[in-house]
KEZA-437676 format. One record per residue: x, y, z of N, C-alpha, C in turn. Coordinates in steps of 0.1 Angstrom, whole numbers, plus 5000, padded with zeros to 4 digits. Layout:
// KEZA-437676
XYZXYZXYZ/...
// end
This chain:
// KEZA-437676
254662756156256062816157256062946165/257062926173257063076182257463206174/256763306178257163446169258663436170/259663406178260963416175261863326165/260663236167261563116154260963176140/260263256142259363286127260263426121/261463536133261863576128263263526124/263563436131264863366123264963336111/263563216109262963156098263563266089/262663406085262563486079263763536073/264863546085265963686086266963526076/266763416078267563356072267163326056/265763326053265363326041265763476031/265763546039266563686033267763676028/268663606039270463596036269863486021/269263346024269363326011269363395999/268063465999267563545990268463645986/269463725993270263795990271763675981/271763575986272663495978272863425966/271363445963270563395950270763505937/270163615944270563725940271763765934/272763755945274263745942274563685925/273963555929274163445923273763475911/272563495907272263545893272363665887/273063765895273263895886275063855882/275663765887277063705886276663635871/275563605864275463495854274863655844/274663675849273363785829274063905832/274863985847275364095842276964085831/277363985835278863995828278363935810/276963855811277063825799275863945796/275464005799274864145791275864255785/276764255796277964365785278964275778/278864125782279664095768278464125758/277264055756276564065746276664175739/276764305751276864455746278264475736/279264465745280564455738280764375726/280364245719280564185710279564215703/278664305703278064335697278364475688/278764545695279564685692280864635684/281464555687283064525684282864485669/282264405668281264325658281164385644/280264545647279764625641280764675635/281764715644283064795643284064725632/284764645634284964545623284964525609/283364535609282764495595282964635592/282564745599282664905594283664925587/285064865598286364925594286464855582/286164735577287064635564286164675552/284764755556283564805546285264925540/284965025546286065145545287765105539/287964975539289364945536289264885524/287664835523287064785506286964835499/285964985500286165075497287665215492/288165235502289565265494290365145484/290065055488291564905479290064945458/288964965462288064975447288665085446/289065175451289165335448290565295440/291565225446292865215441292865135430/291865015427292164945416291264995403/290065095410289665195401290965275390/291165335399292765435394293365375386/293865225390295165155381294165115370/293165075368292065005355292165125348/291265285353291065385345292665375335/293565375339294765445334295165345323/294965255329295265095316294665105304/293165145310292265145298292365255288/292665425297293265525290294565455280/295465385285297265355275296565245265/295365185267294565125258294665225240/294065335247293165425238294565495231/295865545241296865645233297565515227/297765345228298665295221297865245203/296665215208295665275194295465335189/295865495194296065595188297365615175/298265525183299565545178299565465166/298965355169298965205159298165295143/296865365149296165425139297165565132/298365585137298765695131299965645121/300065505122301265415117300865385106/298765325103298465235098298265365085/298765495091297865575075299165535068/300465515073301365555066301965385050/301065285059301465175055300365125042/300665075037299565005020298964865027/297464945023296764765031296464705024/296964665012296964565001298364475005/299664485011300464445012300864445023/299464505037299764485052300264375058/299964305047300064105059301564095050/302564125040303264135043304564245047/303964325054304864415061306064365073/307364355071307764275081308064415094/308164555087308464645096307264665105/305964705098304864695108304764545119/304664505116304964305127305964375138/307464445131307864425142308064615153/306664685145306164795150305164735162/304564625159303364575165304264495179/305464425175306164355186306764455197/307264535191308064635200307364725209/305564725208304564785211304464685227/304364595224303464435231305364465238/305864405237307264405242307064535257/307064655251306964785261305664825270/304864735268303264775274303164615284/303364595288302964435299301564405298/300664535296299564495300298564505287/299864445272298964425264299564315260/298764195255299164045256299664035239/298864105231298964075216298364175212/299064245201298064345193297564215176/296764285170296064215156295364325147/295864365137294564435123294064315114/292864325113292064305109291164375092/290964285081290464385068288964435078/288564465063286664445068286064355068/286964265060286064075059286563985074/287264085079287864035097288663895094/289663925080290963825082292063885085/293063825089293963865105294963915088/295864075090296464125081297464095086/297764135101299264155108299164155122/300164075130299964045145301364085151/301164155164302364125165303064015173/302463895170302463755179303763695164/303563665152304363545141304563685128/305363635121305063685108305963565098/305363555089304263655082303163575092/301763675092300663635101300063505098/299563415107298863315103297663325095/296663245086295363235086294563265092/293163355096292663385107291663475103/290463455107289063525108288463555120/288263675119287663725129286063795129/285263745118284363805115282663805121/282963645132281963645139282563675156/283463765157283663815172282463935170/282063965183280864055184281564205182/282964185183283464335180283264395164/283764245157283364265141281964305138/281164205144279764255144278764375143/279664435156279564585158279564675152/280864635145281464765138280464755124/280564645118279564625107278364685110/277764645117276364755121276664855128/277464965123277465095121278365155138/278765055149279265125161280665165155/281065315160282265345159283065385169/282965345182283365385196284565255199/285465255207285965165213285265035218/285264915215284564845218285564715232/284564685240285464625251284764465252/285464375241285064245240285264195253/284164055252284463985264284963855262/285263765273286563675275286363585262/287363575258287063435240288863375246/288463275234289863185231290063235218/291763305221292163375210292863235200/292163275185292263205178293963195166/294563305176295963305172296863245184/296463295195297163255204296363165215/295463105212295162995223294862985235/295163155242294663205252293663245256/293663235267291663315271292163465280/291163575268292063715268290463805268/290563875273289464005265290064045256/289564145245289464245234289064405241/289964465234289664585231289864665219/288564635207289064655197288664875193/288864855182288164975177288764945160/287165005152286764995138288565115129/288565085125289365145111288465205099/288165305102287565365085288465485078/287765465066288365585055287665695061/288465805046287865945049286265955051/285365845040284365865039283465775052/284165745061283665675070283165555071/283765505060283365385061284465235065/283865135065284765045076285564965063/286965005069287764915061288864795074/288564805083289264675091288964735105/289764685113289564685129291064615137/291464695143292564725153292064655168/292664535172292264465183293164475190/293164475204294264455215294464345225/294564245223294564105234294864115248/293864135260294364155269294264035284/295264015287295363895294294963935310/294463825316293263855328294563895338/295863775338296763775344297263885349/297063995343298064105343297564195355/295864215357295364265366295364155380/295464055377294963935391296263995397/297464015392298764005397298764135406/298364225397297864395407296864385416/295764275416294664255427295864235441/296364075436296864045448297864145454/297964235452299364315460298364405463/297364475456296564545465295364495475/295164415474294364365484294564335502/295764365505295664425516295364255530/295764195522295464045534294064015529/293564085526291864015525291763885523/290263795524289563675518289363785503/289763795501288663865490288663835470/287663915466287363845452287464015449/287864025435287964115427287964125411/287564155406287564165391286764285380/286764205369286864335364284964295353/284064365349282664335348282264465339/281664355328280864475318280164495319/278964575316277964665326276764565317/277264465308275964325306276464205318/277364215327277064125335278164065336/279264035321279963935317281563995325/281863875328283163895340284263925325/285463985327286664015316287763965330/287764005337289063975352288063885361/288163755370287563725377288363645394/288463755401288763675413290763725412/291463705420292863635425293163565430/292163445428291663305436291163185425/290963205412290763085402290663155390/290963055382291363115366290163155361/289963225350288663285344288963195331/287763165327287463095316286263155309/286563105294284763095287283563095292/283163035303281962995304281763005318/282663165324282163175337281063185335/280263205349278963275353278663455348/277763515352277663645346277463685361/278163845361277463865378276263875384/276363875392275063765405273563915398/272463895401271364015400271464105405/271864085420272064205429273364305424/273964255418275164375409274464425398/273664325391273264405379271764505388/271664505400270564575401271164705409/272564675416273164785424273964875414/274164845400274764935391273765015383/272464945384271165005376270965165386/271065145396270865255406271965345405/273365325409274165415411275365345404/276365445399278065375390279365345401/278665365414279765295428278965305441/279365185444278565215457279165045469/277964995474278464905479277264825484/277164625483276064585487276964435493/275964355504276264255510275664125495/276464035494275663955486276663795489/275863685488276263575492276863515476/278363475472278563435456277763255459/277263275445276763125438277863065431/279263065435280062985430280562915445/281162975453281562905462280762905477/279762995475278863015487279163125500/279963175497280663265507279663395510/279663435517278963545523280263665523/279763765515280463865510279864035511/280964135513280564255512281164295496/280164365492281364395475281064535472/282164595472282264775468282864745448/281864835443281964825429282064985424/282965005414283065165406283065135394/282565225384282565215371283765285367/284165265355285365315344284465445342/285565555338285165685335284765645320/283765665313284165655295283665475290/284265415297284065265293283265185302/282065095296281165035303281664915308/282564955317283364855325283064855340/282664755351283264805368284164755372/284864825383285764725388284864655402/284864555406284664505415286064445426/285564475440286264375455285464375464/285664205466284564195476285364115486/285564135501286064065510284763995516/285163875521284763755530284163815544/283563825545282963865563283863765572/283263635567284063545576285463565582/286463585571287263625575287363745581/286963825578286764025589286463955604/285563865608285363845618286063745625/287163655616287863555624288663635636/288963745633290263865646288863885655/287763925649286863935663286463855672/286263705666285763625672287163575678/288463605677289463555686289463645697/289363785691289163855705287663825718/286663785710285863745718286063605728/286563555719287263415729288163415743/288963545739290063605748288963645760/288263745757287563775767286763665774/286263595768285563455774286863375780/287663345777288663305787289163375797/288863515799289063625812287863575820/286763605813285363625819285163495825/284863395819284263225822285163225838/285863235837286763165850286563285861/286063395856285763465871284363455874/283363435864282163415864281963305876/282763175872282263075874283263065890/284063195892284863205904283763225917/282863315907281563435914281063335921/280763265911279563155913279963045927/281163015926281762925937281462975947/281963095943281863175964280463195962/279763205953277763205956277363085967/277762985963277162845967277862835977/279062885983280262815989279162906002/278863035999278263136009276263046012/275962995999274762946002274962766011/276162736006276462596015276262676031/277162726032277162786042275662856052/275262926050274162976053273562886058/273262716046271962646052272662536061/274162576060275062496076274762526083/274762686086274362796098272762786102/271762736092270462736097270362566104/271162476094270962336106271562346117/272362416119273262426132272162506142/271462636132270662716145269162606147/268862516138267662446142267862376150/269262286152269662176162269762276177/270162416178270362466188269062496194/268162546185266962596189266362486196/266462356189265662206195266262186210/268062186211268262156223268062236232/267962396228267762506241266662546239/265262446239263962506238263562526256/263462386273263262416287264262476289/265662576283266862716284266262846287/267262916289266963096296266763156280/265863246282266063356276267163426267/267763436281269663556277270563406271/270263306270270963166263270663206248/269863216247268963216231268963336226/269563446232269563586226271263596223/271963536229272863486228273763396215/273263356217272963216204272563306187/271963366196271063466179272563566177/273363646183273963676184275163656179/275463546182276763446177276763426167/275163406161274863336149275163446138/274263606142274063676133275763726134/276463786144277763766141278863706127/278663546127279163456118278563516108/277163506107276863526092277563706086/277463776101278363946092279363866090/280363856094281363816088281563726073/280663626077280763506064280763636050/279063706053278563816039279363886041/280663986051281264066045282864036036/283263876036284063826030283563776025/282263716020281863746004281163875994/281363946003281264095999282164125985/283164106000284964135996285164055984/284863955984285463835972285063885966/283563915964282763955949282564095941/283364185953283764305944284864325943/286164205944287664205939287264145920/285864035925285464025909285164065903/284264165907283264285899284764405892/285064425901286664505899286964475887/287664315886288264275877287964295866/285964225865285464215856284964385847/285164445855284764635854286064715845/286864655856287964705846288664655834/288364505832288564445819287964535811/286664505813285464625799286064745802/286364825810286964955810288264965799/288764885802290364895792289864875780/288464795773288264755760287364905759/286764945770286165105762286965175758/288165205770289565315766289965265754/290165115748290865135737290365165728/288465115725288165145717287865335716/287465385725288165515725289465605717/290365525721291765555719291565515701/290965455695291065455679289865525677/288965585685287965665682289165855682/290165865693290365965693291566005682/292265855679292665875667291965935653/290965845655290165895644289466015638/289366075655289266205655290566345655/291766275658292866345654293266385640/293166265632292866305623292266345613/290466345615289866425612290166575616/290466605626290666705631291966795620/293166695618294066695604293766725589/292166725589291466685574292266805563/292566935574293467055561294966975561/295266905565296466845563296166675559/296166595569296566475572295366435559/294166465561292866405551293266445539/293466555535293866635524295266565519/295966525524297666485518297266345516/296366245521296366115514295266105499/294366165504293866225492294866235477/295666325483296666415475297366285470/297666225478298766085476298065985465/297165955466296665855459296065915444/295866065451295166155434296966155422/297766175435299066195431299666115420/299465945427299865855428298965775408/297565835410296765825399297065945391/298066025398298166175382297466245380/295966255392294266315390294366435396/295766465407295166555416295366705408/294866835416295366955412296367045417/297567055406298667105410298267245411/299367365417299467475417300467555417/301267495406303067535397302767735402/304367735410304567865409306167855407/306667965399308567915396309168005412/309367915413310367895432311767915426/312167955440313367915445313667845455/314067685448314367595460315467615472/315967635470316767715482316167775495/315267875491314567905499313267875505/313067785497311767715502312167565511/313067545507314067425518314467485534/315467565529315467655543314867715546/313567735540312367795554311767645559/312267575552311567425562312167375572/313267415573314367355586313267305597/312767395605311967395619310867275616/310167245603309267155596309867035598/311367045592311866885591312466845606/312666965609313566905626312366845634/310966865633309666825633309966705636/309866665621309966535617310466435621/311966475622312466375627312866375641/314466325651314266365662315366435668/315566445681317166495686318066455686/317966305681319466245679319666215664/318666295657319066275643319466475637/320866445630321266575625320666605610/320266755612319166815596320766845590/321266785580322366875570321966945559/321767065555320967115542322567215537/322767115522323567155513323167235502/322967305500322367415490323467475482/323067455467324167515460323767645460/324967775454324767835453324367865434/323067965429322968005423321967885413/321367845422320367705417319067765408/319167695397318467705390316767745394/315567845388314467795393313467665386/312567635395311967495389310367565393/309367515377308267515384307167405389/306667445402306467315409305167365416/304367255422303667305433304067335447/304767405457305667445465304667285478/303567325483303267275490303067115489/303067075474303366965475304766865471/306066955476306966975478307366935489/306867035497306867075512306466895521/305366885512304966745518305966615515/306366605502306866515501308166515511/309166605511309966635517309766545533/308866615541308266595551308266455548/307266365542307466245539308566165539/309666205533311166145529311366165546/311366265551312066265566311566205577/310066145576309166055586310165895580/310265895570310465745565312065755570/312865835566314265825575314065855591/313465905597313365895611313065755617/312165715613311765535611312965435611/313965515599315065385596316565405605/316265525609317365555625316865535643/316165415646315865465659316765455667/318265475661319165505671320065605673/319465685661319665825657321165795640/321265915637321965935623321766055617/321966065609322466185602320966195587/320266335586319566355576319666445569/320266445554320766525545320066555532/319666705526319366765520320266835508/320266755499321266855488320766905478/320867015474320767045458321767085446/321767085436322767105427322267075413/322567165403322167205389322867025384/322167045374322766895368322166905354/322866845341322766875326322266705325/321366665320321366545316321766495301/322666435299322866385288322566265280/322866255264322266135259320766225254/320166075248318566115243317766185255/317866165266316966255275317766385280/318266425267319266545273318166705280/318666715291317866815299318666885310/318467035310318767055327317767065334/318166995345317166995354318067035372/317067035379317567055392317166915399/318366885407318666755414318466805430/317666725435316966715451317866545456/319166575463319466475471319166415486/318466365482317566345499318266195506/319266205515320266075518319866095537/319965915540320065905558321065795556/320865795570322065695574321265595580/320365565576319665445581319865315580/318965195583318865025583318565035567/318665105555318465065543316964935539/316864945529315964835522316364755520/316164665519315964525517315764565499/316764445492316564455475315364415469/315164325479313764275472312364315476/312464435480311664545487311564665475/312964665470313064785463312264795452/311764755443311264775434309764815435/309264785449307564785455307564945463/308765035459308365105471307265225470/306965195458306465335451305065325449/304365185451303265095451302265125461/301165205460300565255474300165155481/299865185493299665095506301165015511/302164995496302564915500303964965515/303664895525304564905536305464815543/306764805545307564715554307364755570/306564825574306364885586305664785596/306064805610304864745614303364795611/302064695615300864755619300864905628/299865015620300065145626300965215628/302265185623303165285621303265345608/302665295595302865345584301765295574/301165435568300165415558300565365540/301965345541302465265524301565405516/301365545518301165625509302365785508/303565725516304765845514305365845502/305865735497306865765489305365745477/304665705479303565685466303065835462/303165925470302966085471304066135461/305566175465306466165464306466085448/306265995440306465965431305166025421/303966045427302966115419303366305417/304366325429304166485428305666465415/306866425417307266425402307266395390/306066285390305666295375304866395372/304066425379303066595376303866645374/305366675385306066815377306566805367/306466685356307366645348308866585348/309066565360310366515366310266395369/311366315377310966205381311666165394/311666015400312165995414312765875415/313865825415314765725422315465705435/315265555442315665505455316765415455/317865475455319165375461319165325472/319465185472319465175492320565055495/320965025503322164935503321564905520/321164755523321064725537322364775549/321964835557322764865565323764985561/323265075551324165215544323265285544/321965275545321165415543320865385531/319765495530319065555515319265665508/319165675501319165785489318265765478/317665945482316365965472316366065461/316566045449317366145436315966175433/315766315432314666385431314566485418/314766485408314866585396314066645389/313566775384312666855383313366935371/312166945363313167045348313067215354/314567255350315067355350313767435346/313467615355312167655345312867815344/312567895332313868025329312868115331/311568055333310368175336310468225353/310468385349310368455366309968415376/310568415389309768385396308168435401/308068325412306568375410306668485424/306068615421305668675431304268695436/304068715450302568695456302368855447/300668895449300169005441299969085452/300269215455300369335459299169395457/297869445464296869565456297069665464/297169785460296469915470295169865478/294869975485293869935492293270045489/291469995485290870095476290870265484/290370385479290470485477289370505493/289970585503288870605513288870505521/289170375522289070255529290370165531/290870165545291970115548291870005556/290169915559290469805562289569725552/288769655555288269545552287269605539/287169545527286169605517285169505522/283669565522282769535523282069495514/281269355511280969375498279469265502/278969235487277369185488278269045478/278268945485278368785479277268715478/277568625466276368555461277168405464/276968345473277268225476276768115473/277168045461276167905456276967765462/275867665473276567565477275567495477/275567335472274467285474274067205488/275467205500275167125507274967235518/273467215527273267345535274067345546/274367245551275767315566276767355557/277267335547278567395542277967545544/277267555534276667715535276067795545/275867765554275967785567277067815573/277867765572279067765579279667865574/279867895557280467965547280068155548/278368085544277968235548277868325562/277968225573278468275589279968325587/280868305583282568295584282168465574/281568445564281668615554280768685560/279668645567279068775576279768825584/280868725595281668765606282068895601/282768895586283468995580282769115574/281669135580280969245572280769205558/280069115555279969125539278369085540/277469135530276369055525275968935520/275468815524275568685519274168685513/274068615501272968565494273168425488/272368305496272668185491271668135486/272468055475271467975461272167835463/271067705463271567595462272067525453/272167575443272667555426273067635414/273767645401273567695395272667795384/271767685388270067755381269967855389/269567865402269467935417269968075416/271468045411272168135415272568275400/271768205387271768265376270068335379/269168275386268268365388268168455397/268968415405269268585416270168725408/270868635398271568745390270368845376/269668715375268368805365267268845376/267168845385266668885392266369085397/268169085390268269255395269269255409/269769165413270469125426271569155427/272169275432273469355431274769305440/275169225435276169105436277369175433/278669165440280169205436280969075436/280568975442281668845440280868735443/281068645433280268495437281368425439/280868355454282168205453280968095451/281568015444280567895439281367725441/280767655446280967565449281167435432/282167375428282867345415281867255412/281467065419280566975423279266985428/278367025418276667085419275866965415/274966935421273666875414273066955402/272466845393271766955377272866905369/272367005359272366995348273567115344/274367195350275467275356276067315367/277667295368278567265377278767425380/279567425388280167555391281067575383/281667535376282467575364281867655353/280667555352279767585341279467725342/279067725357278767865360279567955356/280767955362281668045363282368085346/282167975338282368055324280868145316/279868095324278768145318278868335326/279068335336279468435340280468555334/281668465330282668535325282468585309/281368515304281168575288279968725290/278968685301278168795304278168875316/279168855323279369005334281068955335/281968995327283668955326283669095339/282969175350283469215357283469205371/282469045372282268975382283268895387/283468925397284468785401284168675406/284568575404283968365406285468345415/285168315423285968235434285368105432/286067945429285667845427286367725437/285767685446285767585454285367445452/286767355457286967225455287167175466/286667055467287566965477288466875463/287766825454288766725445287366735431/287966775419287366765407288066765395/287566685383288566655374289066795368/288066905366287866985361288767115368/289267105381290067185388291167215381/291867125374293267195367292367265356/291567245351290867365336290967485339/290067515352289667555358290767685360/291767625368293167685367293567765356/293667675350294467745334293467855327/292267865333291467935327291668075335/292368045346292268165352291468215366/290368075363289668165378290368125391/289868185396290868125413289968005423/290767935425290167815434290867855446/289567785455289967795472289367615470/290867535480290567425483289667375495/288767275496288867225506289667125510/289267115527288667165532289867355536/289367425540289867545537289767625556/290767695558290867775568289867875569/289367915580288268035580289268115573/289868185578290768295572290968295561/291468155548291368185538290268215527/289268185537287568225527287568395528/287968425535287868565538289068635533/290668575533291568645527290868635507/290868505505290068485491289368595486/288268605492287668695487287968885490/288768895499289469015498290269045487/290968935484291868965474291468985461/289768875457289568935447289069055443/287869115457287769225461288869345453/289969355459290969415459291769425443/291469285434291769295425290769385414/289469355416288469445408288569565411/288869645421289069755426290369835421/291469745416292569775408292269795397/290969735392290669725373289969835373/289069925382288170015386288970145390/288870235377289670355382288670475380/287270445381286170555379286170635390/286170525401285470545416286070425427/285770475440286370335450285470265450/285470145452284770055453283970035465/282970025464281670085475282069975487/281970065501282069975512280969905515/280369875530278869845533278069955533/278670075535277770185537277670275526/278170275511278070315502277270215494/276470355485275170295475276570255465/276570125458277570135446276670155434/277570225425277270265414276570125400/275370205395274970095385276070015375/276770045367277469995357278369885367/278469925383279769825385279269725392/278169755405277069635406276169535393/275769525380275369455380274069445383/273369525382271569505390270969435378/271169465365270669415356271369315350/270869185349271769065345271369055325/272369055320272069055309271768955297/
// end
């Protein structure tokens, strides 16, 4: 072969080689970032429905705790009835039967009450009277109590032998003064009553939920098939994930129907009860795998577009090499400038051919670039959500919290006696927020309105609340009205109270909406316009105040929200005023003993009080922080964190404090603890989280400022004053 045909040869096995190339980064790059992408999306998914399983246990946590609590106060009541009645003549009592009916009648979520002697025959039901025949002496509750348990007992599933139903028990023993067992008080509770509250909280899921004693044995099973006698007991991996921790969350496949499952489980405060929900994977990923299909129907057809013009460019090429081998054969006894020529023509066609498949294959790459581009922005765009409202956490995190603590009756109020009037019209600028420019704020205020004591800020919110949900029901604008006015209630719930009229002119509710609206999660909204936890807020902040909340609505008239709060005759509340100690007119300086157990908190905490000239000394616990005090460690204020590891909380602390240094001050920090309202009424001061820099630092000025008020020896020492022994504290006693 002549050196010239050897560089053709060559220059043409390149163009292939470059079209091959083409050809195969068109096949593994588009499927390497789908791999990537469905692989991420994937993750994402299961994360988000893990977090949606987790809050739906948190909520059916709440509604079980509270059932099982109205358990404990209607056996309270039954036991305060049964001193007054003769249990020689119990079975025939026809007033107690129909004490016991009118009980079951008012409670839904008790199926049948029953007393029981000590030989466990049935005295009085409130099912028949006079009561039927009936022993109860081989239920394991009887059992119990006979061998000496005196605690509430939480039977598992039986066939009630009065009513023929399949019920749990929740009994508890009856004894005399001398403590000994003279019968047993049973409560029949039907599975039905919780499956009915699963299904409305569960949120669309595949999912299984129920209710499990900490032996294994199911009492609620599923919102998907009846519970009987002779279920199964829960799977090992539950009884091995509750041995470890009382909530948490594990992957487990069920041995009844074979489903592959995520299951988030909590225990009952007090009672060896969990609740269990477990959603379906399968289903969490059916929306993924639709979306992955979507993209495979984008993708396949340009892939396979790539690929056309690959071959269409490699047909080509080895047309252009037969064509240049036929030429080369016929112009081998030809000129020179003929054949240079020819190469010319040739390499010509082929620029052209490769720069219009250039062009083709990065209008595909384009396509294919910016498809995944738009699926990063979006997944972005719920990442920056995500981070908006983290960013929200002193508001937006904190108020659902609040809603659902609200909504369960758990959270901590902070009653000061207001003047609604003014705390309305300082909201104007808040609600005009809220809603928009074609909706009018009308605020009616009576004159000389009663005061009410309430928590102001969780007021403020619900309010706000009421005006997001009327903004919603006008998007074509209307009228948003605020009234107040004294009101006498008459009849058996005779009261004054103050009336909050909160009315729009909106698209109204639907009737058969109405009765759900107070139901958390629950929403008529589209997807992402509404979290179903406003008015659930709103109905927890007036039973805390002791008030209550009603929704009138008429389709196509608007709503109206009747808000009533008891009258309160105690002063208002005013903020507290101190001088500013003796010699010192800005910031008091002081030496803090900071106990937190989690170290960036305290990092963060002790940075924010050093900014301020103060001394920080941190202890990661209560032990910690009582030995820096015997230590000789001249301390003027501990803020202590409420939720400690050990064997004492910060509460603990803070009263062990107050019996042996009553001139130390305890600043006590929460994000959420049962113990926060005690806490309160006891007097010490809480700072919530999550908390503004400024108020860690106003906090502790003020207590600052308050000891300094009680201290009329001497000023209270800056940074640069030695303070005096008796007021530091060096010696812990």
């Amino acid at each position: 072969m002549k050196p010239m045909d050897v560089r053709v040869a060559w220059r043409s096995f390149g163009s292939i080689g470059t079209i091959l190339a083409l050809l195969l980064a068109a096949l593994l790059i588009p499927a390497s970032l789908f791999g990537v992408v469905a692989w991420k999306t994937r993750t994402e998914a299961l994360a988000q429905a893990a977090r949606s399983a987790d809050k739906t246990v948190t909520i059916l946590h709440g509604h079980a705790q509270h059932i099982f609590e109205t358990y404990e106060l209607v056996m309270d009541r039954i036991e305060d009835r049964l001193r007054t009645e003769s249990w020689p003549r119990l079975d025939r009592s026809a007033d107690f039967h129909a004490f016991l009916q009118e009980i079951v009648t008012a409670k839904t979520q008790i199926g049948s009450i029953q007393v029981y002697d000590a030989d466990g025959n049935l005295q009085n039901t409130s099912l028949q009277f006079p009561p039927p025949v009936a022993n109860a002496s081989d239920r394991e509750y009887m059992q119990a109590f006979r061998s000496g348990y005196r605690g509430t007992f939480i039977g598992e599933i039986v066939t009630g032998r009065v009513t023929g139903q399949i019920a749990f028990n929740v009994a508890r023993p009856l004894v005399n003064d001398r403590g000994e067992l003279i019968g047993a008080l049973l409560l029949s509770v039907y599975p039905d009553y919780f499956v009915a509250f699963y299904q409305r909280a569960a949120m669309g899921f595949d999912y299984s939920a129920g209710l499990v004693r900490s032996d294994g044995k199911f009492l609620v099973r599923d919102a998907e098939s009846k519970i009987s006698v002779d279920q199964p007991r829960a799977s090992e991996t539950f009884m091995a994930a509750i041995a470890k921790a009382p909530e948490g969350r594990f992957p487990s496949v069920s041995a009844v129907d074979g489903i592959r499952r995520i299951v988030a489980y909590k225990k009952l405060d007090h009672y060896p009860v969990y609740v269990l929900f477990a959603f379906g994977t399968d289903a969490v990923l059916a929306e993924w795998r639709r979306t992955m299909v979507q993209y495979l129907i984008f993708a396949i057809p340009a892939v396979i577009g790539l690929m056309l013009l690959s071959g269409l460019a490699l047909v080509q090429i080895r047309r252009e090499q037969e064509v240049t081998r036929r030429l080369r054969t016929e112009m081998q006894r030809r000129e020179a400038t003929e054949a240079k020529l020819i190469r010319a023509q040739r390499m010509e066609a082929l620029g052209q051919m490769t720069g219009g498949i250039a062009h083709d294959f990065n209008n595909l790459l384009t396509i294919v670039m910016g498809n995944l581009d738009l699926l990063r922005r979006a997944k972005e765009d719920r990442r920056e959500r995500l981070i908006d409202n983290a960013l929200q956490a002193v508001e937006q995190g904190r108020k659902i919290t609040t809603h659902l603590l609200a909504f369960g009756r758990r959270q901590s109020l902070h009653p000061e006696v207001v003047n609604l009037n003014g705390l309305i019209a300082g909201m104007d600028d808040m609600l005009a927020q809220s809603l928009r420019e074609n909706i009018s704020l009308d605020l009616d205020l009576a004159p000389d309105l009663w005061r009410v004591e309430i928590d102001p800020s969780q007021l403020q919110v619900a309010l706000i609340n009421l005006a997001a949900n009327a903004r919603d029901a006008m998007p074509e604008g209307g009228s948003f009205r605020i009234k107040t006015e004294n009101v006498v209630l008459q009849g058996p719930d005779a009261a004054d109270v103050v009336a909050i009229t909160v009315s729009d002119t909106g698209a109204g509710i639907d009737p058969e909406v109405l009765p759900r609206v107070f139901e958390p999660f629950f929403t008529t909204k589209d997807v992402g316009k509404g979290s179903g936890l406003g008015l659930a807020q709103v109905y927890g902040f007036a039973e805390q105040s002791g008030g209550a909340v009603e929704v009138r609505s008429a389709l196509g008239r608007g709503t109206c929200v009747l808000l009533t709060l008891p009258r309160s005759t105690a002063p208002l509340t005013v903020p507290e005023t101190l001088p500013a100690p003796r010699g010192e007119t800005g910031v008091i300086h002081a030496r803090i003993l900071l106990v937190e157990d989690n170290p960036q908190v305290a990092e963060v905490a002790a940075a924010l009080l050093r900014e301020h000239g103060h001394t920080v000394t941190v202890a990661p616990n209560a032990r910690a922080a009582l030995d820096v005090l015997q230590s000789g460690g001249a301390i003027d204020v501990v803020v202590s964190d409420m939720v400690m590891p050990g064997d004492m909380g910060g509460f603990e602390l803070a009263q062990n404090l107050r019996q042996k240094r009553p001139d130390l001050p305890v600043i006590l920090v929460t994000g959420y603890s049962e113990e926060a309202s005690r806490a309160g009424l006891e007097g010490f001061t809480l700072l919530r989280k999550p908390y503004a820099p400024h108020l860690l630092a106003q906090t502790v000025q003020a207590e600052l400022r308050a000891r300094f008020s009680r201290t009329v020896t001497q000023p209270y020492p800056s940074k640069h004053r030695q303070a005096p022994q008796e007021m530091t504290g060096s010696t812990y006693p």
